[in-house]
C-alpha positions in Angstrom: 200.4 -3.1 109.5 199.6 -1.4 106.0 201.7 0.3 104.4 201.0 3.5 102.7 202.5 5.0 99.5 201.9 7.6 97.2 202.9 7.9 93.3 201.7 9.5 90.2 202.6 6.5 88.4 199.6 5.8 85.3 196.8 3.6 87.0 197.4 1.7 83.4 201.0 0.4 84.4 200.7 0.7 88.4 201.2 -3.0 89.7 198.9 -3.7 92.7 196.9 -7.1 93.3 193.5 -4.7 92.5 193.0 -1.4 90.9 189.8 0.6 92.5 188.4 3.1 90.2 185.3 5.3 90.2 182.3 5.4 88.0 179.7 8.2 89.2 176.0 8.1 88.5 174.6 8.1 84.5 178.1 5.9 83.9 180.5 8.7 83.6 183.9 7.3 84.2 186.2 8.5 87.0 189.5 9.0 86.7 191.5 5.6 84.8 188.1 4.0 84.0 188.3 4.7 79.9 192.3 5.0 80.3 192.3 1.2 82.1 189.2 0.1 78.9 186.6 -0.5 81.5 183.9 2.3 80.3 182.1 -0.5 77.9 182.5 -3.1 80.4 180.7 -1.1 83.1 177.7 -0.4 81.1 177.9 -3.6 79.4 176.5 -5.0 83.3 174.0 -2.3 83.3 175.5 -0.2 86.2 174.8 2.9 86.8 176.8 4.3 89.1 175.1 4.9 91.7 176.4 4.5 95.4 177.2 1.4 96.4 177.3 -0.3 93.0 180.5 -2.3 92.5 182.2 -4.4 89.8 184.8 -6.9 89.7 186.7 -7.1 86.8 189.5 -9.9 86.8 192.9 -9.0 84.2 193.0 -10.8 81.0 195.3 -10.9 78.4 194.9 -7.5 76.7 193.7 -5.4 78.9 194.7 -1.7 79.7 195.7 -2.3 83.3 198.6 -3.9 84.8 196.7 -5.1 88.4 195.5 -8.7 88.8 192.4 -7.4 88.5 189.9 -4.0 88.9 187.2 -2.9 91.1 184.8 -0.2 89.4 182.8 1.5 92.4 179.7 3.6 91.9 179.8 6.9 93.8 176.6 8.5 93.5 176.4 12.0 91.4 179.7 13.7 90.2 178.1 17.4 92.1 177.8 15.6 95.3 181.4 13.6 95.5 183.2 15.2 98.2 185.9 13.8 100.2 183.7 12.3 103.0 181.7 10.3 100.5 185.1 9.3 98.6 186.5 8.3 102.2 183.2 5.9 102.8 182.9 4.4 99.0 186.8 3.3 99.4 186.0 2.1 103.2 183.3 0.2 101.9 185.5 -1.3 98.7 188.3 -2.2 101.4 186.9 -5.6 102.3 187.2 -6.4 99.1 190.4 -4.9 98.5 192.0 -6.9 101.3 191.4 -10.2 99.8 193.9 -8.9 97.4 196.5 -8.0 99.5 197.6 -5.0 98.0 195.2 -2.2 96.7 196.1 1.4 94.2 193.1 3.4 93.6 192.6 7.0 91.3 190.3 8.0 93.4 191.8 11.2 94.2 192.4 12.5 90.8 188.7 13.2 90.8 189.4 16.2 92.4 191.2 19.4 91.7 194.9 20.4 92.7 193.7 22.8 95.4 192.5 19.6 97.6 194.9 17.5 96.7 196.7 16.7 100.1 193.5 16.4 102.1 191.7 13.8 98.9 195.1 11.5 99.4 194.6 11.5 102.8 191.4 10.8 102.7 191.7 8.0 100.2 194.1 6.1 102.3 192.1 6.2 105.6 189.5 5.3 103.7 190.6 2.0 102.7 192.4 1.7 106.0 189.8 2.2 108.2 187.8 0.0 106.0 190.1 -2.7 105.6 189.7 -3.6 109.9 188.8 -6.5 111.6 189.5 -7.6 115.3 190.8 -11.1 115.0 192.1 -12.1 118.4 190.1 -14.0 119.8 189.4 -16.0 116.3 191.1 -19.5 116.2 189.9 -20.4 112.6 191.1 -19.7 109.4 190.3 -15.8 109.4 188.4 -14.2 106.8 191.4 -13.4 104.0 194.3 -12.1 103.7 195.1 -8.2 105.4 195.8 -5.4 103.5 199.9 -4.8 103.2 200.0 -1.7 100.8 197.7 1.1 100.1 198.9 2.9 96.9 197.1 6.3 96.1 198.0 7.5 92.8 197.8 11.5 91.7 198.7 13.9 89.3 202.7 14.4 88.2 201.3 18.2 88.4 200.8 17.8 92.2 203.8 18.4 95.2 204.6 14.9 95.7 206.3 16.5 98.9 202.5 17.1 100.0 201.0 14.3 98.7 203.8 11.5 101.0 203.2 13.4 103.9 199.5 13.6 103.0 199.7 9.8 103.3 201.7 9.6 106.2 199.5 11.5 108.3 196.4 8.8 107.0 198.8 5.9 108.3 199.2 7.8 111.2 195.5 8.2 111.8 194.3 4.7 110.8 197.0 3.4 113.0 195.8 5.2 116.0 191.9 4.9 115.0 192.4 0.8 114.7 194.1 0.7 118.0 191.1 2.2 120.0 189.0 -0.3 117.9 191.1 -2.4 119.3 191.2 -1.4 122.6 187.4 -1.0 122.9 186.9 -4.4 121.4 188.8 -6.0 123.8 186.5 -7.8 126.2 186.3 -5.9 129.7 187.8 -9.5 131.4 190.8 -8.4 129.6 191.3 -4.7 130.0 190.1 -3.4 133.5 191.0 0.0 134.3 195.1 -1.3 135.1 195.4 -2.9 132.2 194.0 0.3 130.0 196.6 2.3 132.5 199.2 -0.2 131.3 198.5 0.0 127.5 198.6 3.8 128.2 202.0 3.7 129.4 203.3 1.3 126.9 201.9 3.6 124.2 203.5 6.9 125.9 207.2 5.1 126.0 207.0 3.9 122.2 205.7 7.5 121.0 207.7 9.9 124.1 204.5 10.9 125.8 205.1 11.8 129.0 202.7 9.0 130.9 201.9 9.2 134.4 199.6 6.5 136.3 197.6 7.4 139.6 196.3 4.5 141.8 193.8 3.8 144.3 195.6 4.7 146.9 196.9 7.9 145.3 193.4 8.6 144.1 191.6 8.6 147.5 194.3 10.4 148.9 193.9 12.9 146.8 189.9 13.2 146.6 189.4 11.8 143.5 186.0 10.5 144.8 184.2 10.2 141.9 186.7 7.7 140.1 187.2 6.2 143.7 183.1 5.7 144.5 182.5 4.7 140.8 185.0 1.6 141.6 184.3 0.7 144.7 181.8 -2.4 143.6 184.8 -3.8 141.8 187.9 -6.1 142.8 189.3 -4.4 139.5 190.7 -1.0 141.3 190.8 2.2 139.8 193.4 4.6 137.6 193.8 7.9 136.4 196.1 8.3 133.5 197.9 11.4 133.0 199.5 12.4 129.5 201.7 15.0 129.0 202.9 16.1 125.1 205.3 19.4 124.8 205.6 20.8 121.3 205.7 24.3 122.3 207.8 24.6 125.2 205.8 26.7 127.9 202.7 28.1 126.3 199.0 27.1 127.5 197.7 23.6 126.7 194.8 22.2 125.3 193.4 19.4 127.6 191.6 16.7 127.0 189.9 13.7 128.8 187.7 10.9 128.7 185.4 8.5 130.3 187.3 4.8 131.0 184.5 2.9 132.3 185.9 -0.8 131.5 182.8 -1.8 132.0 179.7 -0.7 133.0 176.9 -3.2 134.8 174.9 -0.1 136.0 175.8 -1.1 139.9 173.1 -1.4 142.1 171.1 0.4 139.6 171.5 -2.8 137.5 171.2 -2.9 134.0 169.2 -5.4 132.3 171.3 -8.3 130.5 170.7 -7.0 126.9 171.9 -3.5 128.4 174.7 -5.1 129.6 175.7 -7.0 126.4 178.6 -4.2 124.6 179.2 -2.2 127.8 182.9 -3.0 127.1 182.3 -0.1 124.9 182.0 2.4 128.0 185.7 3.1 127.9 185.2 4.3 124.0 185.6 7.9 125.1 189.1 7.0 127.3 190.4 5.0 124.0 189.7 8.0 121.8 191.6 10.3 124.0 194.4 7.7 124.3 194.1 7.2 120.5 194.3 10.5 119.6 197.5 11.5 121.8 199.1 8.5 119.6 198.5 9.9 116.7 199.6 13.6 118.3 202.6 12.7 119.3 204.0 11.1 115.4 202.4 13.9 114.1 204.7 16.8 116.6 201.9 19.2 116.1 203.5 23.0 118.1 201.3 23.1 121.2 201.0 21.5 124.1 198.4 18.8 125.2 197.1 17.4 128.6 195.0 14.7 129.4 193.7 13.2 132.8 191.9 9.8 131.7 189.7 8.2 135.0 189.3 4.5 134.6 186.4 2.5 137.1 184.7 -0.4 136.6 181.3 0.3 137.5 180.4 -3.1 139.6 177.4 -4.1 141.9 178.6 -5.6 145.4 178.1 -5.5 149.2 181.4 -2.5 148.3 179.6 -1.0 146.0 178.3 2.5 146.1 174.8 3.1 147.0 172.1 5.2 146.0 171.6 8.1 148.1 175.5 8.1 148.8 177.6 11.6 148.6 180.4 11.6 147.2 183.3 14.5 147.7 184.8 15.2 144.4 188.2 16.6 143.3 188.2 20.5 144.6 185.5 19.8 147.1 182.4 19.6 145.1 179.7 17.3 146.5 177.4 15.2 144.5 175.0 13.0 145.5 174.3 9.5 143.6 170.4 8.8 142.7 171.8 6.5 140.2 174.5 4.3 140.0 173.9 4.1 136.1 175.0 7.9 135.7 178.4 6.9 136.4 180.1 8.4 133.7 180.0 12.1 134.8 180.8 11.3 138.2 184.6 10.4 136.8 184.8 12.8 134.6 183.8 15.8 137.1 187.0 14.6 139.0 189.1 14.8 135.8 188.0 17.7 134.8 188.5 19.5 137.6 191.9 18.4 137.9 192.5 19.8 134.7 190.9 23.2 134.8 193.2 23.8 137.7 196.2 23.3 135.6 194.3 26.7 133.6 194.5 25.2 130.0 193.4 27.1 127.1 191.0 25.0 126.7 189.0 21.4 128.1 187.7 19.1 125.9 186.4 15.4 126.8 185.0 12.6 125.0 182.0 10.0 126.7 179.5 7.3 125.8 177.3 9.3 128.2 173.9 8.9 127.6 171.0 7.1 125.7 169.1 10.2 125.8 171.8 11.6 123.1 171.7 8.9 120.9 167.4 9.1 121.3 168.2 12.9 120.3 171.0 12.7 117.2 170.9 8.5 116.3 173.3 6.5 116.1 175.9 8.2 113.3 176.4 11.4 115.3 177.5 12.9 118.6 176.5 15.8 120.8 178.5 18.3 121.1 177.5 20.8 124.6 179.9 23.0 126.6 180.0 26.7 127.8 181.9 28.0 124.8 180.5 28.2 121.3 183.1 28.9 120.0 185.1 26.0 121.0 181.7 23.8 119.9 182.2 25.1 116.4 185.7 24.8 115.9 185.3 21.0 117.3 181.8 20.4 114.7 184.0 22.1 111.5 186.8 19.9 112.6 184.0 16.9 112.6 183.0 18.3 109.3 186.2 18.2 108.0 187.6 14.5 108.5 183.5 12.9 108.0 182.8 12.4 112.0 179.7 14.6 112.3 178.8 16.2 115.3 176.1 18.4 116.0 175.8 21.0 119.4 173.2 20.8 122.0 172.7 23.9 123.8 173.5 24.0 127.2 170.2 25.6 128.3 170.6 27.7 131.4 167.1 27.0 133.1 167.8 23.1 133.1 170.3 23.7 135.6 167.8 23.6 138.2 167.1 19.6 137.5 170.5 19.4 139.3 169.9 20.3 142.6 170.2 18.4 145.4 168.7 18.3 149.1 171.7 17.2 150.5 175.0 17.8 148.3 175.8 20.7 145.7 174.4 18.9 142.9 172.5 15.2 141.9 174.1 13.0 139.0 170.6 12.5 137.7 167.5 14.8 136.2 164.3 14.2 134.7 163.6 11.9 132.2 163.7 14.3 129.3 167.0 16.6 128.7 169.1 13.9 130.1 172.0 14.9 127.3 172.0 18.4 128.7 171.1 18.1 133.0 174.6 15.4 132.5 176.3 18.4 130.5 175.4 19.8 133.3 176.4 18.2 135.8 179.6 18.1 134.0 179.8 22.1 133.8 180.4 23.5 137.5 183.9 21.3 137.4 185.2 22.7 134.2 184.6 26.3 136.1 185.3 29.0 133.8 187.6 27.1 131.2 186.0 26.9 127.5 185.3 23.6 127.6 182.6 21.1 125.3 181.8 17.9 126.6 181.3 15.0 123.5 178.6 12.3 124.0 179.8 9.7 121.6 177.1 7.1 122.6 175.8 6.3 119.6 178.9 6.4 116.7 181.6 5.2 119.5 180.2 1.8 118.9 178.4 0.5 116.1 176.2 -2.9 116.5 176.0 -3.5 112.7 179.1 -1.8 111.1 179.1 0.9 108.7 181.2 2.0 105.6 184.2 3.1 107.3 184.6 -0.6 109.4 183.0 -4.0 110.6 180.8 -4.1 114.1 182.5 -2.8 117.6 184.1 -0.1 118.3 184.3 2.7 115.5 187.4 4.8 117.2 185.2 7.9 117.0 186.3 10.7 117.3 189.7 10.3 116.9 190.2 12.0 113.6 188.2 14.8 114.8 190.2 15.5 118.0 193.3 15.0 116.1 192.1 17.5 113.2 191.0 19.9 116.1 194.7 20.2 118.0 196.1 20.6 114.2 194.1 23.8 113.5 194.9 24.8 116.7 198.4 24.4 116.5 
């Protein structure tokens, strides 16, 4: 695990196996490039700065620096440099960084005092996040060494009080945002719905989460018929994990959920085999809830925070559910299943309206729901839709704030019509188009009148190629941005 330390020691004598240092576009030297005599060197190589751009520069007798050796990153035009784009230019040096084995960078001097706390942070998760890999199932030699300290340097003028915590909060956060990588790149042989359920209640013990597990028996008893129906294809049973985190004793909780599908085959309604190739990644939205309750709990935010986490595996067998089937939900509801693909919303409705019965402040949940998002916004950002702008905005600036981006949908009133059903209340499937919406939806009638927004992660929860902030897999979106959220709330 890396360690994560902040000084105001001179990048010129700070010991560290590398020293990152920024250069922005036309070669104008970030802060410790001319103190560390690396300007001349820079443009010597005919850099320019410009993002992306790196140079390796190893120590020799002489030189201004005390590290084994420097990295000089280009970071794109000094007016555009802004905490996001410092977070992804030190998650995309990381790789390199971790060959090293220990890492100090000045990156955060680059901005003034007033944003001091939230660059340091940002520094560290930066190379943090950057610096992942899932190695388990590896039995070479690995790909280097892993990254042991993280050393952000400021200003002797700054509250080093501010700054430590600053960078315990981003050990925090990486912590929690590599252990839903983790969990969402775990192959779904390994982690069906009891063993997420398990890792759940292991994490509550070691944090002091309250942790309560509900199983198939309890969950049919109770009319938890979506999460029951989803997993009936399956000789992996079902669970609903409850949470439970008190940091201000009896007032209203936010609550939070989201969709556990260890793995999703489509069930009757088969998905092709290329379909089926990273639907481990359907329980992204249950790891980020599960994730970001970690993180919650070391950080003792003062509010209180629920979750209800429904974990299926959606299977095809002569158990499974069938198209045409109703199912009774949690409350009463009835929905009837056109499409054993959409079966994401039909554990969720259960959740949530097990949680907007508790009467929380506010419902929030998290879901790799639907393609027609990610056809919508790409691959980079999530939909945010709910019956509360309100809440939408505060969860998009909280997006904004830590570099998840989110943008909202509008939950259009006249698409609520695509939902109705011949036979039951409502149907799990509309048209072709305005799928991200008719599944909002859907989702809608069991949140009631609770502010609540539903996130579809589909496209950043999981990223085929990798991207600046870590390798290919699960990206443990949004974690930060859930965890930022129930900060500014608290």
């Amino acid at each position: 695990m890396t360690t994560f330390v902040y000084t105001s020691a001179s990048p010129q004598e700070v010991e560290a196996g590398l020293l990152v240092l920024p250069v922005f576009e036309g070669g104008a030297p970030g802060p410790g490039v001319r103190e560390a005599g690396l300007r001349e060197a820079f443009a010597a190589s005919k850099l320019t700065g410009k993002a992306g751009e790196t140079l390796l520069i190893p120590r020799r007798d002489g030189d201004g620096f005390a590290a084994d050796a420097a990295l000089l990153v280009g970071v794109g035009p000094k007016g555009a440099f802004d905490v996001t784009a410092m977070r992804r230019a030190l998650g995309r040096a990381a790789p390199v960084a971790r060959r090293f084995g220990t890492v100090a960078t000045t990156f955060p001097l680059a901005f003034g005092g007033a944003r001091s706390a939230e660059a340091v942070q940002a520094a560290a998760e930066g190379l943090g996040l950057g610096s992942y890999r899932f190695g388990r199932y590896k039995t070479g030699p690995g790909d280097g060494a892993d990254l042991e300290t993280v050393t952000v340097l400021g200003s002797s003028r700054w509250d080093a009080k501010r700054m430590k915590a600053a960078a315990k909060r981003a050990a925090i956060l990486v912590d929690a945002v590599c252990w839903a990588r983790d969990l969402v790149n775990t192959p779904a042989g390994d982690l069906p719905p009891a063993a997420i359920a398990d890792a759940a209640r292991a994490m509550a013990k070691e944090v002091g989460l309250t942790c309560t597990i509900w199983n198939e028996k309890q969950l049919a008893d109770k009319g938890f018929g979506g999460i029951v129906g989803v997993g009936k294809g399956s000789v992996n049973p079902p669970r609903l994990i409850e949470l439970r985190y008190t940091g201000a004793g009896k007032a209203t909780p936010i609550a939070l959920t989201g969709k556990g599908i260890s793995f999703d085959s489509g069930g009757l309604d088969i998905k092709d085999a290329q379909g089926m190739e990273t639907m481990k990644c359907d329980m992204g939205g249950a790891a980020s809830i599960l994730a970001a309750m970690k993180a919650i709990a070391l950080l003792k935010p003062k509010v209180n925070v629920i979750t209800a986490i429904p974990c299926s595996e959606n299977m095809p067998s002569g158990s499974a559910q069938k198209p045409g089937d109703v199912i009774h939900h949690y409350g009463g509801t009835t929905s009837e299943v056109l499409n054993t693909d959409a079966e994401g919303r039909l554990v969720l409705a259960d959740a949530l309206a097990y949680l907007a019965e508790q009467q929380p402040a506010c419902i929030v949940d998290t879901a790799t729901l639907t393609g027609a998002c990610m056809v919508a916004l790409g691959t980079d950002i999530a939909g945010a839709i709910g019956n509360d702008d309100a809440l939408a905005r505060e969860l998009v600036h909280a997006g904004q704030a830590v570099g998840e981006p989110l943008w909202q949908l509008p939950l259009f009133p006249d698409y609520r019509r695509l939902i109705d059903s011949k036979v039951a209340d409502i149907k799990n499937i509309g048209k072709r188009y305005g799928g991200a919406i008719t599944a909002s939806w859907f989702l809608a009638g069991f949140a009631g009148e609770t502010p609540w927004v539903h996130l579809d992660i589909a496209g950043p929860a999981f990223s085929e190629h990798g991207n600046d902030l870590g390798p290919a897999g699960g990206t443990g979106f949004p974690v930060r941005t859930l965890v930022r959220f129930v900060l500014d709330r608290a």
